[in-house]
C-alpha positions in Angstrom: 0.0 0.0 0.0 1.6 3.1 -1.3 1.4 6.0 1.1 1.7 10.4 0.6 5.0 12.1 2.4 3.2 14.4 4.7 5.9 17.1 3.6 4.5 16.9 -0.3 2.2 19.3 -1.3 -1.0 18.4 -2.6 -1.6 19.7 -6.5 -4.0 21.7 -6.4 -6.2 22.2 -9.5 -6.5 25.7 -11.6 -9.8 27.4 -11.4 -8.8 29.0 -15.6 -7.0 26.0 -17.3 -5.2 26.7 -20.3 -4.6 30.0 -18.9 -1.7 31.0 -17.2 -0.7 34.7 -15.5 2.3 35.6 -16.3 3.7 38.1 -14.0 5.3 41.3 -14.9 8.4 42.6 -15.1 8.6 46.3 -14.5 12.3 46.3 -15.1 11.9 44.5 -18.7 9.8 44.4 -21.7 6.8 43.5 -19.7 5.8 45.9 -16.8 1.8 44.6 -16.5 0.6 41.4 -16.4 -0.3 38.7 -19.1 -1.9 35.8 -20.4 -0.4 32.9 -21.8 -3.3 30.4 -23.7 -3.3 28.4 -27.1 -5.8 29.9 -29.9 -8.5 26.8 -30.4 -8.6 28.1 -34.0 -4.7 28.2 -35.1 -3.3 25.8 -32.4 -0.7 28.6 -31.8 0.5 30.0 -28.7 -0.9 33.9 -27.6 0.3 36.1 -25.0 -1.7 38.8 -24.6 -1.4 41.5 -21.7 -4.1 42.5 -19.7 -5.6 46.2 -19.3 -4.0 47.4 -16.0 -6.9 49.4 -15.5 -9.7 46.5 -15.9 -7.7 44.2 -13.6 -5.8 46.0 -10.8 -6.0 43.5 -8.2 -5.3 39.7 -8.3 -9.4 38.9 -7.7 -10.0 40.7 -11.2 -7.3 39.1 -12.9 -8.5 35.6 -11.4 -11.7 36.2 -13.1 -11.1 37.5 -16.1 -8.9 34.0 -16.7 -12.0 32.0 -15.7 -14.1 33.3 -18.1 -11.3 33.4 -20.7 -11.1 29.6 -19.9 -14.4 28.8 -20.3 -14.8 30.8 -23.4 -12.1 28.6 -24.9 -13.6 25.5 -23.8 -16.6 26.6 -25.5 -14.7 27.0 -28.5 -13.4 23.7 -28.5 -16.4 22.1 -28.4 -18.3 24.1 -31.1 -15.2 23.1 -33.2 -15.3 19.6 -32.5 -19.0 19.8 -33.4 -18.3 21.0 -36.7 -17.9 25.0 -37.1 -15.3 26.5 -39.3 -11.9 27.8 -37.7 -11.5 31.4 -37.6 -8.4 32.3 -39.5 -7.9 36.0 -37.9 -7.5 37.7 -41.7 -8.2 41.5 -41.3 -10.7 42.0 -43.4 -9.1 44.6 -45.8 -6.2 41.8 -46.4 -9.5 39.2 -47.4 -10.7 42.0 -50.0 -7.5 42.2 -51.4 -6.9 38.4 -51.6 -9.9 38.5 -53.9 -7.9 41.1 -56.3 -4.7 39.2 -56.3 -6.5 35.9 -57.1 -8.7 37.5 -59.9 -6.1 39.4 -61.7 -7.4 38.5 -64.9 -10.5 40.6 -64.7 -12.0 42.9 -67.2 -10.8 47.2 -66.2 -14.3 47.6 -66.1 -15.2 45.0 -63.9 -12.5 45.6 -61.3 -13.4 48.9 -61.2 -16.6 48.7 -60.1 -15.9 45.5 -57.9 -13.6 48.1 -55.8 -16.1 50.6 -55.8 -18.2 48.5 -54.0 -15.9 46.9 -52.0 -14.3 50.3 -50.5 -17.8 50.8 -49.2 -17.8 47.5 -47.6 -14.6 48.3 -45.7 -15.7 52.3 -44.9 -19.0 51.1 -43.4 -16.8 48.0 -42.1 -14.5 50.6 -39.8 -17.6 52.2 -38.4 -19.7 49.2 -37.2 -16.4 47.9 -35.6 -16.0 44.9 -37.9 -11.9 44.7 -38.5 -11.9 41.2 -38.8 -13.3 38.5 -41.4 -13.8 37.1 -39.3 -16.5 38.9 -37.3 -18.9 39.4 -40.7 -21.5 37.3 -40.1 -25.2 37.1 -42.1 -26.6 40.0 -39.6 -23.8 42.5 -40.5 -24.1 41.4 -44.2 -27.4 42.6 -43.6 -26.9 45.8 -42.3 -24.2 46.9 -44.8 -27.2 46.0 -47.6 -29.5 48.5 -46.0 -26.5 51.1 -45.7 -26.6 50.7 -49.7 -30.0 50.9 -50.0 -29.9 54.3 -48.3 -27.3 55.9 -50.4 -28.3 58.8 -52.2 -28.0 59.4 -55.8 -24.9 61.5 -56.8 -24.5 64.0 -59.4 -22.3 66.6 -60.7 -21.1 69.8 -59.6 -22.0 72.7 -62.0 -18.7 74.6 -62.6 -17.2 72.5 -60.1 -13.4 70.4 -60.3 -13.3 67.7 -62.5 -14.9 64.6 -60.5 -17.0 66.6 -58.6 -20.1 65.3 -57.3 -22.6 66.1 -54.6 -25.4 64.1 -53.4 -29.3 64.5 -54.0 -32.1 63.5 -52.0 -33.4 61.0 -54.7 -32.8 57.0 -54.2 -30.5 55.7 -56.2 -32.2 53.5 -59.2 -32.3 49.8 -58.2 -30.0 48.3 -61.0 -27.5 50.6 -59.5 -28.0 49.1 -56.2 -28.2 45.7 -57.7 -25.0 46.1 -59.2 -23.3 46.9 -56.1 -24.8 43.7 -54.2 -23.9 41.4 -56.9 -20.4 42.9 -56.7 -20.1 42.1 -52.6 -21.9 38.9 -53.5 -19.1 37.4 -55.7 -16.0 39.2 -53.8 -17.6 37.4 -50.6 -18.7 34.2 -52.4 -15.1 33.8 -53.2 -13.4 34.7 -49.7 -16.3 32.1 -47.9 -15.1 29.7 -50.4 -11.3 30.0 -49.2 -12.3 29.7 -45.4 -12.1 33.5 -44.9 -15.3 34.0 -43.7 -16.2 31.2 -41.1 -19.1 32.9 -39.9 -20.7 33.4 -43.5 -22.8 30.2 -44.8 -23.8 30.7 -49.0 -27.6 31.4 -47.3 -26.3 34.4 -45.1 -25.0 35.8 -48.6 -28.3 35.3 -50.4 -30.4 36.5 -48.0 -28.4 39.5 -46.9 -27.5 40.5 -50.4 -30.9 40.3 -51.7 -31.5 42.4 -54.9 -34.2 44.9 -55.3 -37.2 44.9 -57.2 -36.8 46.1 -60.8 -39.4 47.1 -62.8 -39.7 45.6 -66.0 -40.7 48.5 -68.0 -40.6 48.9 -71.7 -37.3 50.4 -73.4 -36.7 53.1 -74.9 -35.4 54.2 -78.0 -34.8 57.5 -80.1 -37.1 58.3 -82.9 -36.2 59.6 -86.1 -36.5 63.2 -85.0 -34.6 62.7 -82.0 -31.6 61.1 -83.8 -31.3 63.7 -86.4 -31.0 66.3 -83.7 -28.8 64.4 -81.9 -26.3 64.0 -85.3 -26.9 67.9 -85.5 -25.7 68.8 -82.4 -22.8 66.8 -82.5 -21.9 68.5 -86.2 -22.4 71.8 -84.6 -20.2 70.6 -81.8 -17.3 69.4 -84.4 -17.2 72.5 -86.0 -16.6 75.2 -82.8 -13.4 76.3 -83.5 -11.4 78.7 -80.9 -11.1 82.6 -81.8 -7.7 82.4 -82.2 -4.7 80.2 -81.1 -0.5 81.4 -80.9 -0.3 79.7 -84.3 -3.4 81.0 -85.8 -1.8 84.6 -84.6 2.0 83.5 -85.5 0.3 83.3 -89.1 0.7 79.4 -89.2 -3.0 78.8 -90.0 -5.8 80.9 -90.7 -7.6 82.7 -87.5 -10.3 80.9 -86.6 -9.8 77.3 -87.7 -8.2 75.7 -84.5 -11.3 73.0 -83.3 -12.2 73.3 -79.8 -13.0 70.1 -79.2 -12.5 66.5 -80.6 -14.9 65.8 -83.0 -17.5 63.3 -81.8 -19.8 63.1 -84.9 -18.3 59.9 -86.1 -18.3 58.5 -82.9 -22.7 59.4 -82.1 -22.6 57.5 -85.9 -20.8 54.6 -85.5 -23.2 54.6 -82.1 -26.4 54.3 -83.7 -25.4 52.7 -87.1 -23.5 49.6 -85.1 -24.9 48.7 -82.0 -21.9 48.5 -80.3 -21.3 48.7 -76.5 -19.4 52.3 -75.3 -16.3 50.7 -74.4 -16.1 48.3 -77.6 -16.2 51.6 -79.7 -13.7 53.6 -77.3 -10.9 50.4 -77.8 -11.8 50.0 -81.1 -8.4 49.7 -83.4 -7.9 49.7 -87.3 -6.6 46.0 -87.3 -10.1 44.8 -86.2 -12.1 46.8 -89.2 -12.0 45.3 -92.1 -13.3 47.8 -95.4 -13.3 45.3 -97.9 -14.9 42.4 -96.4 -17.3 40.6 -98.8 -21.1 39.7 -98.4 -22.7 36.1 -99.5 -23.3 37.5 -102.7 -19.5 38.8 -103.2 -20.1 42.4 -102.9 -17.5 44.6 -100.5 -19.5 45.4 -97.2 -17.1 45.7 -94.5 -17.1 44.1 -91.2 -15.9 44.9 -87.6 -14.2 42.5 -85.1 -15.3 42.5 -82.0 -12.4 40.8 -80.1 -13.6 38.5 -76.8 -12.5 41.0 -74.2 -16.3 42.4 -74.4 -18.5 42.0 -71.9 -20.0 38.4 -73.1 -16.1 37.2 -73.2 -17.2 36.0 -76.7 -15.9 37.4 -79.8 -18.7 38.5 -82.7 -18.3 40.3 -86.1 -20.4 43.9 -86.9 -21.6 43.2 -90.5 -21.8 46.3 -92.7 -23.9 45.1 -95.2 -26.9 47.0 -93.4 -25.7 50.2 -93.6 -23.1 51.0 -96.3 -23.3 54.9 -94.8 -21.2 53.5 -92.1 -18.9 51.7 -94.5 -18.5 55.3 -96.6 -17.6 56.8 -93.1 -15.3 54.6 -91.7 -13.5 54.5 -95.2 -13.1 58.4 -95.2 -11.7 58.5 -91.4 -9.2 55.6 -92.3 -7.9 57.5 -95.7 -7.7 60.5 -93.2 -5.8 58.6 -90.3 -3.6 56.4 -92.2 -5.7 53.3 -90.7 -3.1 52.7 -87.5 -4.0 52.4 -84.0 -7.1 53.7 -82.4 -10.3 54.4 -84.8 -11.0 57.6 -82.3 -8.5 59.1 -80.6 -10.4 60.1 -77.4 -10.3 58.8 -73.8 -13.9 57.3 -72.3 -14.0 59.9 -69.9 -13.6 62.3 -72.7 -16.6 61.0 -75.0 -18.9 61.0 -71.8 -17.7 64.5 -71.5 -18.8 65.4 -74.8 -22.2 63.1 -74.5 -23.2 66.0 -71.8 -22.0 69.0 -73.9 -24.1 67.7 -76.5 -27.3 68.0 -74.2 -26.0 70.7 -72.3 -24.9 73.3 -74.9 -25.6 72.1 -78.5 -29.4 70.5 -78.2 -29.2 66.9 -78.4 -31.9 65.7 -77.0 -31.8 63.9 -73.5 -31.6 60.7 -73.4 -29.3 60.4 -75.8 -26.3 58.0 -73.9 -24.0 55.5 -75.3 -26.8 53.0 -73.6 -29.8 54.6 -75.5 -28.2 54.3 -78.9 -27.4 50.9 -78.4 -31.2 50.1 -77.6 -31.9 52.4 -80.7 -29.9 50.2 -83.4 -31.2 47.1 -81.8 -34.9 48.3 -81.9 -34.5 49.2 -85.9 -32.4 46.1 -86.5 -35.2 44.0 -85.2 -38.4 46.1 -86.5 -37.8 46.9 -89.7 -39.1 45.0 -92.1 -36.5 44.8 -95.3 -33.4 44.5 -93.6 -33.3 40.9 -91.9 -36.9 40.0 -92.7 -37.8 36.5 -91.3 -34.8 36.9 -89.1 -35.1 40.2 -87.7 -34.5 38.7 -84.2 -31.2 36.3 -84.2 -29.7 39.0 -87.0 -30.0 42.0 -84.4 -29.0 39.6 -81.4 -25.9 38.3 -83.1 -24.6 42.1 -84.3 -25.2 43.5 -80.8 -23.9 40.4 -78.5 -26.5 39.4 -76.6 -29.3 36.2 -76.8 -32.4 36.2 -79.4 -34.4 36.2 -76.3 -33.7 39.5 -75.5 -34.2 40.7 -78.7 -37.6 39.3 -79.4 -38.7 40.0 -75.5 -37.4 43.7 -75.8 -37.0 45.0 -78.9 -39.6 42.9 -81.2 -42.4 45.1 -81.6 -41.1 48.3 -79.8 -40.8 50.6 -83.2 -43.6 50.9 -85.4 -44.1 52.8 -88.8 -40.8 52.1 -90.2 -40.7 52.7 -93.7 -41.0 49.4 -96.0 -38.7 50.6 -99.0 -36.0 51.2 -96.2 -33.1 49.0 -97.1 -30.0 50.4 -95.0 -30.1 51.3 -91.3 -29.6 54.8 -92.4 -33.2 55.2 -94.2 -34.6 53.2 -92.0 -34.0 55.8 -89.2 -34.2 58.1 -91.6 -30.7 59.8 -90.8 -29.5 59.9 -94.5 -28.7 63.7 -94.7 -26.9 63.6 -91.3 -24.8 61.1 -91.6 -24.0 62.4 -95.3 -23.0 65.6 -93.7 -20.6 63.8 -91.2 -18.7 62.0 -94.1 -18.3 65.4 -95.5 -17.2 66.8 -92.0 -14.4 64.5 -92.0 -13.3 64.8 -95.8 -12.8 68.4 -95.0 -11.2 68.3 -91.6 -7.1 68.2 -91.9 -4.7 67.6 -94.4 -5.1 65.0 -97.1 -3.6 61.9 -97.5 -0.7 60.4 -99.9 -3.3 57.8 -101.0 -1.8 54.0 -102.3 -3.9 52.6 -104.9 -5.6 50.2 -102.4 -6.7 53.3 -100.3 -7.9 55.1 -103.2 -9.9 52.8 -104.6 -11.4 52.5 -100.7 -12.2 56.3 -101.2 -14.5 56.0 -104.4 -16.1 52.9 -103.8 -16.6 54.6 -100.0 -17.6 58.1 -100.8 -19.4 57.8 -104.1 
């Protein structure tokens, strides 16, 4: 029978295991007291010191190592039972993971996934959320409604470039619902990786729900509108500055200096193609191609679209449609040597020039990039002697998107379109303006040492 020395001390048990105090050392590194426990979630060792302040005496640090004890043993068992380990990923570093992993991503895209997720980590910083993982479905929540609330933004009359103020109108739900689909994918991604333990895929489609959007009809611009539009922006090409050093240093007559980069060809190629803003803004040389033949032989003319568009598929503009476009596109390449960029402009400068149209030379409004998309796919599809029979998957294929959305759409939206139209042009009845723009260019700048190939281009083009 085994007996205990009366000298040995009994163990005695720790009311806080796994936590040790670890007293200070006011002539070292370490004047206040610690803690010394093992994270449940990493497995690794933390020392942590405590608040001087919130635990002055050894009863208050005594406690505050029971319940950090516990809490651990509660963590434990909720891991053992199945819940995800926290990884302790700020959650600016997680957004940014998302960015390094996806660094194949359209411009456009990326920009407006950071748009939205800088608001995630602004609102982040005020609600007290610094780590992944403290976002949970509730705080998902909340940010949505913080989104929901934002105010429309416009800009500043006469203000700085970028200037913007807010209104007191809601922002339109497809703005919103752009936004949320952004957060949705960015945090879709990061819950994937583990970086949000707290998330499940529910939380994210709950809290990121979209708003209602009203299926209204579309809109297009009429016949009248369009030719005022191609007006304005003629009017537009032609302001010229009073007079520039040159013009006054005798290089070049006084008064021929043009204020601005001319955007009629640009509003044409707009309405007359169907093409999406950016496609026309990155739109080079090497992907138009003049002489391109139809079914029947004849020289039409085609565009490339190369699969960096939005649908990540590459499609091809036919011509044959409208031959106006053809004449235009020949008389700009004669006059820009048919190298590098069709239009020499930035996309912040043609969306400049889209509001000095409305604003100062009386295009209509509601005459954006967007609208005259809509417009060429509404003619495309309505008028009778272009496509015929095939109105529907002709428009779809030259603008990019499915025949479902042409015939749910546009099929039916225009009515009383001539039947002896048989180009875009006289179907939208734009004839005279576009005519005027090819003469706008011929006469803008110097000419041209024209090889035989190019002139050939110019009389088959401007004839």
């Amino acid at each position: 029978m085994t007996t205990t020395s009366p000298n040995r001390k009994r163990r005695t048990r720790s009311p806080h295991p796994g936590v040790v105090l670890l007293r200070p050392d006011p002539t070292g590194r370490h004047p206040h007291w610690r803690a010394r426990y093992s994270d449940p979630d990493s497995g690794r060792t933390v020392k942590i010191t405590l608040d001087p302040l919130a635990c002055p005496t050894s009863e208050a640090r005594r406690d505050w190592a029971i319940r950090k004890a516990r809490a651990i043993a509660k963590r434990r068992l909720e891991l053992e039972a199945g819940a995800a380990r926290e990884t302790g990923t700020s959650l600016a570093d997680a957004l940014k993971r998302y960015f390094e992993d996806h660094a194949r991503l359209r411009s456009r895209t990326v920009e407006i996934y950071r748009g939205a997720t800088r608001k995630l980590e602004t609102w982040a910083t005020r609600a007290g959320v610094r780590s992944a993982d403290e976002l949970t479905g509730a705080r998902v929540v909340a940010f949505r409604a913080e989104l929901v609330k934002e105010k429309r933004r416009v800009p500043v009359e006469s203000g700085k470039r970028g200037a913007a103020r807010f209104t007191l109108e809601a922002r339109a739900p497809n703005t919103v619902n752009v936004e949320l689909r952004a957060i949705g994918t960015v945090l879709g991604y990061l819950r994937s990786l583990g970086l949000l333990p707290r998330l499940s895929s529910d939380d994210l489609r709950d809290g990121l729900k979209k708003l209602p959007v009203s299926a209204e009809r579309l809109t297009y611009r009429k016949p009248a509108e369009l030719q005022r539009l191609l007006e304005a922006a003629l009017r537009h090409d032609a302001e010229t500055f009073e007079a520039t050093r040159e013009e006054l240093a005798g290089k070049r007559p006084i008064g021929t200096t043009p204020r601005y980069t001319p955007i009629a060809p640009f509003v044409a190629l707009a309405v007359l193609s169907g093409m999406r803003f950016r496609e026309m803004c990155d739109l080079e040389w090497k992907h138009v191609d003049l002489e391109a033949v139809d079914h029947a032989g004849a020289a039409v003319g085609e565009i490339y679209i190369p699969a960096r568009s939005r649908t990540k598929r590459a499609r091809t503009v036919a011509l044959e449609v409208s031959p106006a476009l053809r004449k235009l596109l020949a008389t700009m390449h004669l006059k820009s040597g048919g190298k590098g960029l069709v239009f020499g402009f930035t996309r912040d400068e043609a969306k400049a020039a889209e509001r000095r149209l409305r604003s100062e030379y009386g295009a209509p409004a509601g005459c954006n990039w967007q609208a005259l998309r809509r417009t060429c796919g509404t003619y495309l599809t309505n008028a009778p002697s272009l496509f015929g029979a095939a109105s529907a998957y002709r428009s779809a294929v030259q603008l990019g998107h499915s025949v479902t959305v042409a015939e749910r759409h546009y099929l039916g939206l225009a009515r009383g379109i001539p039947v002896e139209a048989k180009t875009l042009e006289a179907a939208m009845q734009i004839e005279e303006q576009i005519r005027a723009v090819i003469d706008g260019i011929s006469r803008r700048g110097p000419g041209l040492n024209l090889t035989s190939r190019q002139a050939s281009l110019k009389v088959s083009g401007t004839k």
